[in-house]
GUFI-697019 format. One record per residue (C-alpha): residue number from 0; x, y, z. Coordinates in nm, 4 decimals. Each point is the difference from the previous one (the first is absolute). Example, Ala and Ser with C-alpha at 12.3 -4.5 7.8 and 13.67 -1.06 7.14 Angstrom:
BEGIN
R   n        u        v        w
R   0   1.2300  -0.4500   0.7800
R   1   0.1370   0.3440  -0.0660
***
This chain:
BEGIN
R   n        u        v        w
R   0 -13.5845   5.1811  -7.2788
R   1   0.3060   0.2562  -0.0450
R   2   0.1216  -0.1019   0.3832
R   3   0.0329  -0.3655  -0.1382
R   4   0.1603   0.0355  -0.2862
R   5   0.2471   0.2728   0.1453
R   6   0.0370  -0.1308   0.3198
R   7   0.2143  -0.2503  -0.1451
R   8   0.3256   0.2186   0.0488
R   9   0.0303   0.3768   0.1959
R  10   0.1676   0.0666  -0.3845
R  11  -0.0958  -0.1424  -0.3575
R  12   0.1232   0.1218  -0.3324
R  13  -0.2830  -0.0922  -0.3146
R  14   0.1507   0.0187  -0.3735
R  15  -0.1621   0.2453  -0.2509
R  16   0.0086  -0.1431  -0.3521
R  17   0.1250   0.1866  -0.2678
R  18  -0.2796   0.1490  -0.1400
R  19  -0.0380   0.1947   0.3806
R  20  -0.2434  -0.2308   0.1635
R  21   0.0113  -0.1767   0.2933
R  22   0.1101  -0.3805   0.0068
R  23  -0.3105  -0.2316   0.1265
R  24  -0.0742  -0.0677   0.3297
R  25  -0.3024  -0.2522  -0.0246
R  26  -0.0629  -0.0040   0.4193
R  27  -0.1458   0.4104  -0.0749
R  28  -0.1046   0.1374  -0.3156
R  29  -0.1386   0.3226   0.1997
R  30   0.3870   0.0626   0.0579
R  31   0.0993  -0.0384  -0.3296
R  32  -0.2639   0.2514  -0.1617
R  33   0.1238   0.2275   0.2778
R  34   0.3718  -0.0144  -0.0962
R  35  -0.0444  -0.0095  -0.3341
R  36  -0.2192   0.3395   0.0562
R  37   0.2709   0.1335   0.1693
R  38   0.2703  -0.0987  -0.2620
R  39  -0.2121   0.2300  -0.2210
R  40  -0.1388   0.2716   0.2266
R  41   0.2386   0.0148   0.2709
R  42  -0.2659   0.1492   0.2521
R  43   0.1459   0.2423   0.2884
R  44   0.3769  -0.1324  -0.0261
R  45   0.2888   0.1698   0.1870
R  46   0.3789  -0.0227  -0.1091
R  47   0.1548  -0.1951   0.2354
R  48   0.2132  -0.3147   0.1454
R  49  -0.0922  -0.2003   0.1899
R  50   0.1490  -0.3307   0.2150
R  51  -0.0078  -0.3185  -0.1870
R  52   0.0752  -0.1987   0.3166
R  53  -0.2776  -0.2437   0.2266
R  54  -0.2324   0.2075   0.2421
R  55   0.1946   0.1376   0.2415
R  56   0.3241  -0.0900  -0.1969
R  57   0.3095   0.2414  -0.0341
R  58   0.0383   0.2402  -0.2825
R  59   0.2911  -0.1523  -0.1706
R  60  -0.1277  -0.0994  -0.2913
R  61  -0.1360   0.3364  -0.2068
R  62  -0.2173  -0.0527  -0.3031
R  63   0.1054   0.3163  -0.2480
R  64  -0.2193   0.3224  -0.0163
R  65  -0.3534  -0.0834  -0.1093
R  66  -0.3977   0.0606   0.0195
R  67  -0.1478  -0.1332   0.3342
R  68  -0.3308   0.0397   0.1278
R  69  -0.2433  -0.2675   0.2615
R  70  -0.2158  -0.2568  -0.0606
R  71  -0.2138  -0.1716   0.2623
R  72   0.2488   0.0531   0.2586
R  73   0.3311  -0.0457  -0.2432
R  74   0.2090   0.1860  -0.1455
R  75   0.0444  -0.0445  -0.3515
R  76   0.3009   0.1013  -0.2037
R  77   0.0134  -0.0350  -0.3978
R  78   0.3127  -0.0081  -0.1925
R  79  -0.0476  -0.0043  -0.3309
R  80   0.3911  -0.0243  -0.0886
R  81   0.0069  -0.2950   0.1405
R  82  -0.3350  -0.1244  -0.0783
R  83  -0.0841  -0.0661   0.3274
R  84  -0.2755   0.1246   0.2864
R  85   0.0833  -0.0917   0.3472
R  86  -0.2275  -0.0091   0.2909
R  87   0.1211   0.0880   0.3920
R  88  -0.2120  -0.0683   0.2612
R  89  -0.0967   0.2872   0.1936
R  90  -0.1447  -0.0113   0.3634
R  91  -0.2259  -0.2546  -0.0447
R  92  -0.0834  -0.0413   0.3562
R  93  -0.1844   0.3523   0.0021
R  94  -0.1542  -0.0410  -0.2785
R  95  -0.4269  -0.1534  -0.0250
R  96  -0.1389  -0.1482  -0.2343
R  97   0.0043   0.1023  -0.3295
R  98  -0.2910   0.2481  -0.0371
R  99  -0.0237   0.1348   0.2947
R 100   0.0651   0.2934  -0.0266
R 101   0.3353   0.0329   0.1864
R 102   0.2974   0.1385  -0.2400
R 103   0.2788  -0.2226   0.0423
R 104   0.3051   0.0780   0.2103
R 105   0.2976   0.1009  -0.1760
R 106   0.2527  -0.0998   0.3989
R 107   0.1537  -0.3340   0.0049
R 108  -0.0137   0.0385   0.3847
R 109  -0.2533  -0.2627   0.1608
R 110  -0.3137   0.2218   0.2122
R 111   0.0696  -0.0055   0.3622
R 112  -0.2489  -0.0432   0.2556
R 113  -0.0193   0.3719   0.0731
R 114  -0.1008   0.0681  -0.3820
R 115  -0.2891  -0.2959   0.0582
R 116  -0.0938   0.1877   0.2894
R 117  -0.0191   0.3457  -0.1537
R 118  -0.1706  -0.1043  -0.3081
R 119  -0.3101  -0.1984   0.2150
R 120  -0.0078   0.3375   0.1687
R 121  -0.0595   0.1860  -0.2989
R 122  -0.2445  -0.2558  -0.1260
R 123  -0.1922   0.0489   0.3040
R 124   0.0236   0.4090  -0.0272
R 125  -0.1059  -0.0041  -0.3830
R 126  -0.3062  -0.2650   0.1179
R 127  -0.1241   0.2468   0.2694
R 128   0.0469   0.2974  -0.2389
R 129  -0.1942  -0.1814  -0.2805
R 130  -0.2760  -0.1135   0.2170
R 131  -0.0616   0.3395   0.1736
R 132  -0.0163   0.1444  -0.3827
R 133  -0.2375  -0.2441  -0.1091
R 134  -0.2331   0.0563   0.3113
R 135   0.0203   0.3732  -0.0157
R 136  -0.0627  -0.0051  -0.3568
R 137  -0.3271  -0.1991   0.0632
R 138  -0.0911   0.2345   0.3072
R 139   0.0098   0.2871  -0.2156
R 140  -0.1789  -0.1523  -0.2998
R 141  -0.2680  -0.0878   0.2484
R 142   0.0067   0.3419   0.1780
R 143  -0.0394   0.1975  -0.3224
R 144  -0.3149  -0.2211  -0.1133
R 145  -0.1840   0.0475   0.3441
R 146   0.0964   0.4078  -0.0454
R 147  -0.1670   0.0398  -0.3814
R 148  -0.2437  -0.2347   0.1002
R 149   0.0997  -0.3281  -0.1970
R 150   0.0762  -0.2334   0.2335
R 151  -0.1636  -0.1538   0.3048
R 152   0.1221   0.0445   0.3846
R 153  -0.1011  -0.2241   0.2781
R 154  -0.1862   0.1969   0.2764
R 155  -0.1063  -0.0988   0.3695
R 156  -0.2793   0.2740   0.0164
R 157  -0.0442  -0.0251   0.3866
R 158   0.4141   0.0012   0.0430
R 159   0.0158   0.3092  -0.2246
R 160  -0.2711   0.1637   0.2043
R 161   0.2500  -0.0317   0.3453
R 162   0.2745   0.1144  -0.1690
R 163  -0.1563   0.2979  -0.1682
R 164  -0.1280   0.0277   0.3695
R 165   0.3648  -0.0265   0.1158
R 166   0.1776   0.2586  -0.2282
R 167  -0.2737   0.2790   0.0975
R 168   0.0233  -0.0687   0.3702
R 169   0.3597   0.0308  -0.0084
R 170  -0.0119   0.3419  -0.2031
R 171  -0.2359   0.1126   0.2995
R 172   0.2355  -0.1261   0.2370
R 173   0.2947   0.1689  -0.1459
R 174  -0.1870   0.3257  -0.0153
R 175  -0.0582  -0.0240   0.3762
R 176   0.3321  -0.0898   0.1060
R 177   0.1547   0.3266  -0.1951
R 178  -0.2616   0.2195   0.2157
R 179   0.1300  -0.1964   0.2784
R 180   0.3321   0.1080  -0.0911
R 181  -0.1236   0.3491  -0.0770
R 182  -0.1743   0.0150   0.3652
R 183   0.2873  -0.1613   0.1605
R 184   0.2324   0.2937  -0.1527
R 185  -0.1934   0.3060   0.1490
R 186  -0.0603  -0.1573   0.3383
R 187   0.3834  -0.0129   0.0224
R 188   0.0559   0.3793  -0.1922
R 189  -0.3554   0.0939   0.2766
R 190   0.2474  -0.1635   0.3449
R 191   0.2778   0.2009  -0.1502
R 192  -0.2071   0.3390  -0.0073
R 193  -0.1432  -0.0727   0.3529
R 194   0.3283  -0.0886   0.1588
R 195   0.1725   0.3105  -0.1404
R 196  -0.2545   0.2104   0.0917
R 197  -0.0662  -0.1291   0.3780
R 198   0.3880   0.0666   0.0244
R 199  -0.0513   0.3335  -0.0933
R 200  -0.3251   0.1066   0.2480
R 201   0.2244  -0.1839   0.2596
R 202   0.2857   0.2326  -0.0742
R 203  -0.2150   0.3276  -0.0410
R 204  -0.1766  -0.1189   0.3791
R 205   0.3705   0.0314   0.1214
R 206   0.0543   0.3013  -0.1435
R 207  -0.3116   0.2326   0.0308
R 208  -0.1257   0.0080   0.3551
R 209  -0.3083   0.1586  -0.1142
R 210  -0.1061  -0.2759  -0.1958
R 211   0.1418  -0.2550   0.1780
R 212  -0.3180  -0.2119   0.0945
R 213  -0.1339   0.0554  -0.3326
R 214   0.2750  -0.1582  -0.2173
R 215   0.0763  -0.2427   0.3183
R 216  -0.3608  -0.1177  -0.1076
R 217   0.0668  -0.0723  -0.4110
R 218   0.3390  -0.1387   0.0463
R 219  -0.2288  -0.3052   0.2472
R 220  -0.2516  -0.0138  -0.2834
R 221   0.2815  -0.0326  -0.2481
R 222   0.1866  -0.2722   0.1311
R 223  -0.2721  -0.2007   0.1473
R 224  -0.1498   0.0222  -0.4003
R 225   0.3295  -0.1197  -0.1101
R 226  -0.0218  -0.3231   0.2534
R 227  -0.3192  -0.0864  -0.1396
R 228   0.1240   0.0839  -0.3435
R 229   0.2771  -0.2247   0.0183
R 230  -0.2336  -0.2767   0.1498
R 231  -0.2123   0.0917  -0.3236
R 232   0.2905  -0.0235  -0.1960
R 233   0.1132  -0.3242   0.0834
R 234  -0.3618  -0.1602  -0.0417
R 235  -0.0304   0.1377  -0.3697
R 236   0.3806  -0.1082  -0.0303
R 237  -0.1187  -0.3717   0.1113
R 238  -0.3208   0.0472  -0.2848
R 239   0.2245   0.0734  -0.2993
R 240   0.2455  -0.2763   0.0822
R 241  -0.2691  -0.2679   0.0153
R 242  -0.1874   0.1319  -0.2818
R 243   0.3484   0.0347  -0.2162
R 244   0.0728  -0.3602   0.0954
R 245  -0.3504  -0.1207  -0.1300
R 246   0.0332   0.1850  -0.3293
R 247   0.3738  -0.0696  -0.0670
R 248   0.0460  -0.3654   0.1729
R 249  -0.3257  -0.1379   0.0303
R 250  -0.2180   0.1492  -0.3381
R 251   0.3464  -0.0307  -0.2140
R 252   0.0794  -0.3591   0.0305
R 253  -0.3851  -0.1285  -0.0544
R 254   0.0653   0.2156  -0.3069
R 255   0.3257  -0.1504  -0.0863
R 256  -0.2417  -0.3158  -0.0354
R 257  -0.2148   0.1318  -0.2200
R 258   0.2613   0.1034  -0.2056
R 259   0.1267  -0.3654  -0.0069
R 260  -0.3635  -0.1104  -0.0819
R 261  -0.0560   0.2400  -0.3167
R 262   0.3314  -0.0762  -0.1224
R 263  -0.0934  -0.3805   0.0003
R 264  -0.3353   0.0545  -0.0718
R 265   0.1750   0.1509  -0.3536
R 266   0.1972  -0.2324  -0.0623
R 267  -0.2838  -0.2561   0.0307
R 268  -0.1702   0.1662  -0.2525
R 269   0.2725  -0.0151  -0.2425
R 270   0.1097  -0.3706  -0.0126
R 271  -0.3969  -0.0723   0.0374
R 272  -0.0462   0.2347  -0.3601
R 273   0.3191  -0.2190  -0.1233
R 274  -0.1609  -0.3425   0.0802
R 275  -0.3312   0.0718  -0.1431
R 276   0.1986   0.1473  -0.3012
R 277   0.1461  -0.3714  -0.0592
R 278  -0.2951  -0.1310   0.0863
R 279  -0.1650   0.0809  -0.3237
R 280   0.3150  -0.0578  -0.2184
R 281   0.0673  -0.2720  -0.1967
R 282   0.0613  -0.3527   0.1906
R 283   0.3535  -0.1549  -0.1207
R 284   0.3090  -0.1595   0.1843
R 285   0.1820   0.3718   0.0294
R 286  -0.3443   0.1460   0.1132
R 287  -0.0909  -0.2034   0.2956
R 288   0.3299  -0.0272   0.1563
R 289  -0.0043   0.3864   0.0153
R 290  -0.3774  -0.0595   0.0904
R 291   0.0758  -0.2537   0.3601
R 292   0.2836   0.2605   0.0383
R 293  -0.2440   0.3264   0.0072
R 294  -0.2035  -0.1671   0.2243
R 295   0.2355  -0.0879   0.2359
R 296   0.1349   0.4057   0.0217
R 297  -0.3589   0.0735   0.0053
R 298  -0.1038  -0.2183   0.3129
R 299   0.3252   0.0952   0.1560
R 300  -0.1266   0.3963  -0.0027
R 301  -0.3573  -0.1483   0.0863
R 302   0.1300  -0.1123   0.3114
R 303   0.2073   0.3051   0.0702
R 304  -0.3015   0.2076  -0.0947
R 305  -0.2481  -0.1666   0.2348
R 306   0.2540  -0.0144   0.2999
R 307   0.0452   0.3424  -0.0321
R 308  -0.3401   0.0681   0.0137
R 309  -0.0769  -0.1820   0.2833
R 310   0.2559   0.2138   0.1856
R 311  -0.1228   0.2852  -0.1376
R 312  -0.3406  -0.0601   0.1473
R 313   0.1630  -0.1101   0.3863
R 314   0.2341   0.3005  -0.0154
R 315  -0.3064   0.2510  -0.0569
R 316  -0.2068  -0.1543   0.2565
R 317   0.2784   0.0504   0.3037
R 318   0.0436   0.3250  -0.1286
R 319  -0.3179   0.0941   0.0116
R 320  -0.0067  -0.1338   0.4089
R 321   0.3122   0.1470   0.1160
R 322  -0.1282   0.3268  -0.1388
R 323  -0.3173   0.0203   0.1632
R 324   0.1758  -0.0620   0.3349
R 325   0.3048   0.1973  -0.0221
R 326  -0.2215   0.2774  -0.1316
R 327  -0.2603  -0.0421   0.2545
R 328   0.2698   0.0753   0.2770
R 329   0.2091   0.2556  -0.1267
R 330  -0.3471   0.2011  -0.1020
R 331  -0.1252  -0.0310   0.3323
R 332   0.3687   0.1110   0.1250
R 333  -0.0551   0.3035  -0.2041
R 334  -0.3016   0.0895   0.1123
R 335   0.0143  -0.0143   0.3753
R 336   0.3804   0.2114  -0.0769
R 337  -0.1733   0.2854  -0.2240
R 338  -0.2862   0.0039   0.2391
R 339   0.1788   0.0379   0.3358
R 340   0.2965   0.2321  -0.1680
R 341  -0.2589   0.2465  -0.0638
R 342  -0.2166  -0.0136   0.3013
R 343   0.3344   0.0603   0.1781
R 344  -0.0754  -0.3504   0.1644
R 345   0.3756  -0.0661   0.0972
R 346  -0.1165  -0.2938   0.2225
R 347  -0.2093  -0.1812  -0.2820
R 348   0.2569   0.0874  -0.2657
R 349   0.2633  -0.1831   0.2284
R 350  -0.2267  -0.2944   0.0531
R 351  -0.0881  -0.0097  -0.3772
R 352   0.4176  -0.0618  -0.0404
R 353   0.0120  -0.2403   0.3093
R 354  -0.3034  -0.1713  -0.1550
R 355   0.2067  -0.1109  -0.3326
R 356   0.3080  -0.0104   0.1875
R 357   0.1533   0.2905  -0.1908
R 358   0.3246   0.1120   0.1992
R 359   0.1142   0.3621  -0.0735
R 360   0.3961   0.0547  -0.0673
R 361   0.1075   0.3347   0.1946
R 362   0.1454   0.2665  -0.2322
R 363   0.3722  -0.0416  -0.1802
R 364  -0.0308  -0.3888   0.1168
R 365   0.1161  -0.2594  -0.2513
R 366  -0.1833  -0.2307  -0.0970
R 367   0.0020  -0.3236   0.1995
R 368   0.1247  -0.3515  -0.1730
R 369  -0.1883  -0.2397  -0.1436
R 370   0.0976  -0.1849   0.3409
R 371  -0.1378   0.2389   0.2135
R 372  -0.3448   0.0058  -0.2571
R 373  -0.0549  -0.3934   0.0862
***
């Protein structure tokens, strides 16, 4: 109602009778308490000037010094010398509707596109921000009820099982990749030892005529033990990688999954508790659109819930086949490496490495490309 009776004119000056009140203005009586309230209160005014001209008019005409504050997007300037208050519109095209919670703009420059395009942005920001809040408040709230035993949880009994299953396996696993490590370490300090000291027997055979034969003999046994070790080496070396990859690739991303799952499985929870929560609440016109609205968030999370699950479930049952047959080889590759290293088997412990087609890099060699690996 204030737009049409002051969008008559970007400037309008209303008459104060004598007796300080404001003269009538029949098309708003809302204005007209408001004025005269200010007449007597004056709330939050500034000494000032401001321009009496049309919006975006020059400042040539000046009213004299007086009280100015805003009013649903105008400013309003009282003169009480002159019995007068005068209105001046004041960017009205960024201004909403009165209400709304947007202070009005004090610029008499029009928005550009730019500003439009910043402000959706911002709108969109503060929507994300304020429905991330909202759900996290409700995950918590649910969290905290399941933990002092308040609330109910949703639980898949035979899916919890696998993925109990899961996390304990892949603690084992873990466990024997670091002794894999471990093993892998003093083979390689062991080659060093052996190849130092069949350098040494070699050097003493040179050297001591007496004993030549003698430490001819353990610098043979040396370096044939540091072949084989080296052949060992590279078979344990081939055992931690695929083991490491299982753990860190293979074990890791089924449980990225899970993660996923419990997360949604949470949050299911939560706008579940807040439906039934309306549920029993009183039935009115406020209540039921916040009622259709509930459910809607709640099937939405339903869906996300059981999709998750179902991928939970496909993910742990490929897991559990590509470990039984990646572990099935690179045990038996173990074996038959250990067992021929030891028997000082150097043709079996070759054919264990030709068997898995496991090719040994010499010494001080880079390592090849990812070209060369194809």
């Amino acid at each position: 109602m204030t737009d049409g009776i002051l969008g008559k004119a970007a400037t309008m000056e209303i008459p104060i009778h004598g007796n300080g009140e404001a003269g009538q203005l029949p098309e708003d009586d809302g204005l007209e308490q408001d004025l005269q309230q200010v007449m007597v209160s004056g709330p939050n005014l500034n000494e000032t000037s401001i321009v009496s001209g049309g919006y975006g008019g020059s400042g040539d005409g000046l009213i004299p010094t007086g009280k100015q504050f805003s009013y649903a997007g105008w400013e309003v300037q009282v003169e009480p010398q002159r019995h007068l208050i005068c209105l001046r519109e004041a960017g009205v095209r960024e201004l909403g509707p009165l209400g709304s919670g947007r202070h009005p703009s004090h610029s008499t420059t029009p928005a550009g596109p730019g500003d439009e395009v910043a402000r959706g942005i911002a709108g969109e920001k503060f929507d994300i921000v304020k429905k991330w809040g909202i759900n996290t408040y409700k995950c918590t709230k649910q969290l905290l009820s399941e933990r002092f035993g308040r609330g109910s949880r949703t639980v898949d009994l035979e899916l919890e099982l696998q993925i109990e299953l899961l996390r304990e396996t892949k603690r084992k696993y873990e466990s024997v990749l670091q002794l894999g490590r471990a093993l892998t370490a003093h083979l390689y300090s062991l080659l060093q030892t052996q190849h130092a000291l069949g350098d040494a027997f070699a050097d003493l055979s040179q050297k001591s005529p007496e004993l030549q034969e003698e430490f001819g003999y353990n610098a043979e046994t040396q370096k044939l033990l540091c072949k084989n070790g080296e052949t060992l080496l590279g078979a344990v070396n081939f055992f931690v990688s695929s083991i490491n990859t299982l753990v860190t690739k293979t074990m890791e991303d089924t449980l990225m999954t899970v993660k996923q799952y419990e997360a949604a499985r949470l949050e299911y929870d939560a706008y579940r508790t807040d439906l039934e929560e309306l549920s029993l609440g009183p039935r009115d016109a406020g209540t039921r659109g916040r009622l259709e609205s509930a459910q809607a968030t709640f099937q939405a999370h339903r869906d996300k819930y059981e999709k998750l699950r179902g991928d939970v479930a496909i993910k742990l049952k490929f897991l559990e086949e590509n470990k039984i047959k990646v572990m099935h080889k690179q045990l038996l590759l173990f074996h038959n490496a250990v067992s021929a290293y030891f028997a000082g088997n150097q043709k079996q412990l070759e054919q264990t490495l030709q068997q898995f087609n496991i090719k040994l890099r010499p010494p001080g060699a880079e390592k090849p490309s990812w070209l060369e690996e194809q």
